[in-house]
C-alpha positions in Angstrom: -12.6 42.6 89.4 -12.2 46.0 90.5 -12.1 49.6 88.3 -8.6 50.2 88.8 -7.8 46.5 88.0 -10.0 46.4 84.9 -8.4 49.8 83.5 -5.4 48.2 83.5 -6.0 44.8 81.6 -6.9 47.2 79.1 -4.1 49.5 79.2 -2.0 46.7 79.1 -3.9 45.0 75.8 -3.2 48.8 74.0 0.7 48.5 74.3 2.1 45.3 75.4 2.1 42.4 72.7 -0.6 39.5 72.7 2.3 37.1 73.4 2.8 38.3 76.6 -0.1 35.5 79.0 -1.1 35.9 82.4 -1.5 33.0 84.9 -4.9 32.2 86.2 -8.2 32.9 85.0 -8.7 36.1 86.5 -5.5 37.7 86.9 -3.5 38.7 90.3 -3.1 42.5 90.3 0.2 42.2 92.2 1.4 45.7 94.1 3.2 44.1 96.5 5.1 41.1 97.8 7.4 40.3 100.9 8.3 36.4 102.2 6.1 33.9 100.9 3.1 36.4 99.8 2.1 38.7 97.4 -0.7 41.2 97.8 -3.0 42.7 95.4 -4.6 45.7 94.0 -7.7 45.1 96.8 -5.7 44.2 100.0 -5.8 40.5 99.2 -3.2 38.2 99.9 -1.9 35.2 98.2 0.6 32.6 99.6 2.8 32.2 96.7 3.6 28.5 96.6 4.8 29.0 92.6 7.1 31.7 92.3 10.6 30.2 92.3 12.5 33.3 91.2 12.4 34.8 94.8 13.7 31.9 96.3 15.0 33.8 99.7 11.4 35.0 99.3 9.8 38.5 97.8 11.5 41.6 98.7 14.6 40.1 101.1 15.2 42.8 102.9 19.4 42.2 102.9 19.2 41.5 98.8 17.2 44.7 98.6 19.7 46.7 100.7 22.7 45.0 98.7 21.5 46.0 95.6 20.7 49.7 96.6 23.9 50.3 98.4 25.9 48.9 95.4 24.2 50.8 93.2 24.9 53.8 94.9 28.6 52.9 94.8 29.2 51.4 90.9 27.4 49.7 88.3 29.5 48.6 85.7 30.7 45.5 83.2 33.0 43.0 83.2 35.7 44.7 81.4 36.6 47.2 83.6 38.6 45.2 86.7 36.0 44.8 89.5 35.9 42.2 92.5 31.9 41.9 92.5 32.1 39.4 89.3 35.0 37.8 90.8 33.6 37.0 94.4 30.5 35.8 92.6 32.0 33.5 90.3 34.4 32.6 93.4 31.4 31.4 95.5 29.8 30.0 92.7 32.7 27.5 92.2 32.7 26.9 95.7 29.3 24.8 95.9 30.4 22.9 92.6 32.5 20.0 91.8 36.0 20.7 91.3 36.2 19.9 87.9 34.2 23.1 86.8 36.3 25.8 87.3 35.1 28.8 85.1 32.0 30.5 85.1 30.3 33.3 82.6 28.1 35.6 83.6 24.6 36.5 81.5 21.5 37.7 82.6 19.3 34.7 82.4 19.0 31.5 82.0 18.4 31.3 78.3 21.2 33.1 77.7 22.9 30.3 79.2 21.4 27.5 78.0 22.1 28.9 74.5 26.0 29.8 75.4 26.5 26.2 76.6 24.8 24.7 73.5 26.9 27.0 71.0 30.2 25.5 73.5 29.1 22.2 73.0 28.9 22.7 69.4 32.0 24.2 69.0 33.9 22.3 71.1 32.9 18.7 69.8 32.2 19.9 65.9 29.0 17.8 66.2 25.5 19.5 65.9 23.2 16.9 67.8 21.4 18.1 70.8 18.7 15.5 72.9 15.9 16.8 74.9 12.8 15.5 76.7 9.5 15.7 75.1 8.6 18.4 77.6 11.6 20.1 78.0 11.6 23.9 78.1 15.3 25.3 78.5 15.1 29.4 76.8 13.4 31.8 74.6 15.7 32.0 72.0 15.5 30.9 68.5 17.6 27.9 68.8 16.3 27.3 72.3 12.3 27.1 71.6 13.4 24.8 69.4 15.0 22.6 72.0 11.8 23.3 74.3 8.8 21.2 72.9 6.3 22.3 75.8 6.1 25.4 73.9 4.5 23.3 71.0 6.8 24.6 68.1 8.4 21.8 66.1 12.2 20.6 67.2 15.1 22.7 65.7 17.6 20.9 63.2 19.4 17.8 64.7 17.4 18.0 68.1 15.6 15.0 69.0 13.5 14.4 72.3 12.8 11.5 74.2 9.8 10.6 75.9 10.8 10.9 79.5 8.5 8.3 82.0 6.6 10.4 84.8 8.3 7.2 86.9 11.9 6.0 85.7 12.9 2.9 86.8 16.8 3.9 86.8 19.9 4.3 85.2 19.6 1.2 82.6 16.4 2.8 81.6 17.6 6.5 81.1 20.4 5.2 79.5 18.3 2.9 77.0 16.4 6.3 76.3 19.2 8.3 75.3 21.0 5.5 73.8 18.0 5.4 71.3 17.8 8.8 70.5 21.7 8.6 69.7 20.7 5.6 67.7 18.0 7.9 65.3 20.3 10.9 65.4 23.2 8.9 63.7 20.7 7.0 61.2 20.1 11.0 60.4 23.3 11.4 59.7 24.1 13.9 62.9 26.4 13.3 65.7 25.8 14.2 69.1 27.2 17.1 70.6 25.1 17.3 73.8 22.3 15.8 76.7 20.4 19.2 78.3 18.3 18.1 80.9 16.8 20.2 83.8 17.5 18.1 86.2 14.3 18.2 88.2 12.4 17.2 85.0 10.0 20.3 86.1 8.6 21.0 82.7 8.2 17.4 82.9 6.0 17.8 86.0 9.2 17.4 88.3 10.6 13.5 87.8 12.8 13.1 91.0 13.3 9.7 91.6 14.9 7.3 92.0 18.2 9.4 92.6 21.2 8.3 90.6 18.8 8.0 87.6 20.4 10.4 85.8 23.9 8.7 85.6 22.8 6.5 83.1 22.0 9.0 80.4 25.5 10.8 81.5 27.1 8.3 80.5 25.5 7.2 77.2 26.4 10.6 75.6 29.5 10.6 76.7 30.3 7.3 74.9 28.7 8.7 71.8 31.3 11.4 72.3 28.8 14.6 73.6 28.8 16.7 76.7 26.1 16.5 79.5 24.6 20.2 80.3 22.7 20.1 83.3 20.2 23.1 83.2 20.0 24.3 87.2 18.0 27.5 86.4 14.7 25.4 88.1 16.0 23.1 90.5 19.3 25.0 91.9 20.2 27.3 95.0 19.0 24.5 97.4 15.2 23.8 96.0 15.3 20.3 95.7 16.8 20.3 99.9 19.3 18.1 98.7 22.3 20.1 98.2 22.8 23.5 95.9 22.0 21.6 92.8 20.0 19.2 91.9 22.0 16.9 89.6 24.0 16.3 92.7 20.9 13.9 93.7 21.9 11.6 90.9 25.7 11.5 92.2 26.6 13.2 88.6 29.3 15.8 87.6 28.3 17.6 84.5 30.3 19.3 81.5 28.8 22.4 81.9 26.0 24.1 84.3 23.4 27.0 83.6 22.0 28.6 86.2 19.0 31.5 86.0 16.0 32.4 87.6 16.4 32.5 91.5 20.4 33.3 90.8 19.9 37.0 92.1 16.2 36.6 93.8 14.4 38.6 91.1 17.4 40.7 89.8 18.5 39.4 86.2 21.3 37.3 86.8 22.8 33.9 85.1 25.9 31.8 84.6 27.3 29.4 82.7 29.8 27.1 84.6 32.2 24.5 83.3 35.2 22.2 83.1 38.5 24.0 82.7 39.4 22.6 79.3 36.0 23.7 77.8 36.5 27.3 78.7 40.1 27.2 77.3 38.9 25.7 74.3 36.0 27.9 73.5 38.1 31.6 74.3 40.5 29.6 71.6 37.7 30.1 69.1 36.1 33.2 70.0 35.7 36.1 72.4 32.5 36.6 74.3 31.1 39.9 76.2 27.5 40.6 77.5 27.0 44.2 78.4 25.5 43.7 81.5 26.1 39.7 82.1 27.9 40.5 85.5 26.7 43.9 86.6 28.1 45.1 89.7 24.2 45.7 90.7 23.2 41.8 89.7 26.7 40.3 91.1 25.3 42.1 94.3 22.0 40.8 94.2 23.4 37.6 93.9 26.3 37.1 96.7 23.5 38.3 99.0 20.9 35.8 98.1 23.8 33.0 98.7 24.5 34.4 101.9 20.6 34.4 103.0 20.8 30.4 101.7 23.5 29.9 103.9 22.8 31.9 106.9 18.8 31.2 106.9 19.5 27.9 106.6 16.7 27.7 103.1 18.4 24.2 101.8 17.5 22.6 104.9 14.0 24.2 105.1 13.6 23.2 101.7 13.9 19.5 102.7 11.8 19.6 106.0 9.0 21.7 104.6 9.1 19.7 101.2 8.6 16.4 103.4 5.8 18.1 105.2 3.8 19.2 102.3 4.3 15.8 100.4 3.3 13.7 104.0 0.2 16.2 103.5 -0.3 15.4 99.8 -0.1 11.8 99.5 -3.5 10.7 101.5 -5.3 13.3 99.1 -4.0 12.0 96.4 -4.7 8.4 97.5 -8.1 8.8 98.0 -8.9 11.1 94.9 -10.2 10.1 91.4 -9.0 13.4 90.3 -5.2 12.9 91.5 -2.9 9.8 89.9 0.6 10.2 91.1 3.1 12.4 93.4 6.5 13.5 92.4 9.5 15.7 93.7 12.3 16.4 96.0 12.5 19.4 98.8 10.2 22.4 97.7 10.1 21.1 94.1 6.7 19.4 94.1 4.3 17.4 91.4 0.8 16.3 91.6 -0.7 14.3 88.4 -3.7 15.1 88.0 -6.3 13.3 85.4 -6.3 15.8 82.8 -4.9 19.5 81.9 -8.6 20.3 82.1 -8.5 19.1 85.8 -5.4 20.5 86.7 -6.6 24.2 85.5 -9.6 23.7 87.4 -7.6 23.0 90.9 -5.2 26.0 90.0 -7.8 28.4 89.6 -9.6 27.2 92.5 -6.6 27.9 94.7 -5.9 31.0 93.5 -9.8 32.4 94.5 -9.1 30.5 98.1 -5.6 33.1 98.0 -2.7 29.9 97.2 -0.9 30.4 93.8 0.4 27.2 92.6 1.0 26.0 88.3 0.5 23.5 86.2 3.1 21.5 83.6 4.1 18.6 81.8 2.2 16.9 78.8 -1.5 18.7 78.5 -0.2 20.5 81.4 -1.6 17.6 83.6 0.6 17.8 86.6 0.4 20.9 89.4 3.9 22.6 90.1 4.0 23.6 93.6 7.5 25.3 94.2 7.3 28.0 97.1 10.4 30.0 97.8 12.4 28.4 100.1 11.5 30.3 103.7 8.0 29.3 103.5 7.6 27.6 107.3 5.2 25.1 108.8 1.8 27.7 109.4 2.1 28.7 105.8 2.6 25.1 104.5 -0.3 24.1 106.6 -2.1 26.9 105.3 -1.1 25.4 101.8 -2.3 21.7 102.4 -5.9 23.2 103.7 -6.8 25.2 100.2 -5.3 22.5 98.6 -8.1 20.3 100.2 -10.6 22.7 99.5 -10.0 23.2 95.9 -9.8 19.3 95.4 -13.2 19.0 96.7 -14.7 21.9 94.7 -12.9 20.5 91.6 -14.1 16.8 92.6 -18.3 18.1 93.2 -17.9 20.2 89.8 -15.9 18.3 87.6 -16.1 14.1 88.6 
């Protein structure tokens, strides 16, 4: 670790709270970043093959421009009368099912989360909210409490199922649910609400079978709750099956949330749903976020659409996702370190044995220059989620320090 680098670890423990964690065991001094890498302090560059806030990629040259040249024009809220918010929420609607036809804007995806949760609520008078057991959906109060990979205990009438790394399908999803209805209402509590991510990628990213989903849709609706399908992981085209990734399970939610990759780095967010709900909820309150809708952010993000359309990312998404998991599954095969492969387009999961494992191959990686994370339960499974123009030379590239860490990790640690 150079001078500069170690001054600043130190600067930063001075001023910025313990609470705030960096990834890997010797920290990327990032300076710079453009496409699929990020280059630190020293000249070094990593592929990023984690990162799925950038998904056009680091530093989009048309996002950047859009934001600049709108913020040289007007940067304002949503109550002044502005066509930025509109066009955004306009194109939103246009890659969703028909029956969700209003959006809010926020600035990330916890703000979202917790906006549809407080809907649900208010909209069924129940209080019940189902999870999975390593669900992480905000950073607000209620929402670490809906969020049990953090490790803090369950807020008041949520309960989590214990989602299998391999579902079997809809019966199954639907028994899980269908039992956690059955312990909220010996409780006492009525469900209000299913919020899933629907790439499972706390989870370490459960994919298949498609359609697995419906089951669990359907259970909470009987019992009279909404289904909120959290998209701030697995929309904007990473699973390379469509914009969204409940789509893959032939689903239409109550209401949608949307973060991360929204405006490629810029805070931006929605909340989309049904008609009715909307209606229903401005019944019962107003609702206002200062800068939920910026001109700035609404920018940002009708550019990053654009690059998904024009660049053709969602299709990318699926051809380079099939490539890297053709790669991974012989490794995985023939390792006692590796037990399982998950995911859809450029949403991967590799079990490993252990979390202890699965640090080991991360931080291996990251000295051989590839950044990849780790999740689910004891943060056993590597999350490999590249932004989506990552092309065939860098995905080799990926594959090959992938192989090379396994080995290391297999001499060291087997």
């Amino acid at each position: 670790m150079n001078r500069d680098t170690s001054n600043l670890l130190a600067r930063r423990e001075r001023v910025l709270s313990p609470s705030y964690r960096l990834f890997y065991e010797q920290p990327v001094h990032a300076v710079r970043a453009q496409g699929c890498w990020i280059e630190d302090a020293d000249g070094q560059r990593y592929l990023d093959a984690y990162n799925n806030v950038p998904v056009a990629g680091h530093c989009h040259p048309r996002i950047v421009t859009a934001m600049a040249q709108q913020g040289d024009v007007l940067n304002t809220h949503t109550r002044y009368l502005t066509e930025h918010p509109i066009l955004l929420a306009e194109r939103l609607l246009a890659t969703l099912p028909d029956a969700l036809g209003k959006v809010i804007l926020t600035n990330s995806g916890s703000e979202a989360n917790d906006l549809a949760i407080r809907i649900s609520r208010m909209v069924t008078g129940r209080r019940g909210v189902i999870v999975t057991d390593c669900a992480y959906h905000g950073t607000s109060d209620l929402l670490q409490g809906m969020s049990p990979v953090t490790g803090l205990p369950l807020g008041p009438d949520v309960h989590a199922i214990t989602m299998p790394l391999a579902p079997e399908g809809p019966e199954q999803f639907a028994a899980l649910v269908g039992e956690a209805i059955a312990r909220m209402e010996a409780d006492g509590i009525r469900p209000a609400a299913l919020l899933v991510d629907t790439i499972f990628g706390s989870d370490g990213a459960i994919a298949d079978p498609p359609g697995f989903l419906a089951g669990g849709v359907d259970a909470i609706r009987k019992a009279g709750g909404m289904f909120i399908a959290d998209e701030v992981q697995p929309g904007f085209g990473r699973t390379g099956a469509g914009m969204w990734g409940f789509a893959r399970h032939g689903i239409v939610p109550d209401l949608v949330t949307t973060g991360k990759p929204m405006g490629n780095g810029q805070p931006v967010a929605a909340l989309v749903m049904r008609d009715m709900l909307a209606l229903e909820f401005a019944r019962m309150q107003r609702y206002f976020n200062t800068f939920g809708g910026s001109s700035v952010s609404c920018a940002a993000a009708l550019a990053t659409l654009d690059v998904i359309e024009d660049e053709g990312l969602i299709a990318n998404a699926a051809r380079i996702g099939q490539r890297l998991m053709a790669g991974l599954a012989p490794m995985i095969e023939a390792s006692p370190a590796l037990t399982g492969l998950r995911g859809a387009g450029l949403f991967i999961g590799v079990q490993t044995v252990s979390g202890d494992i699965a640090a080991a191959i991360v931080n291996a990686m990251r000295r051989g220059g590839v950044l990849i994370g780790a999740a689910g339960r004891g943060n056993a499974a590597l999350k490999i989620r590249p932004p989506l123009p990552i092309n065939v030379t860098e995905a080799d590239h990926l594959l090959e320090s992938f192989a090379r860490a396994l080995a290391k990790v297999e001499v060291s640690n087997l």
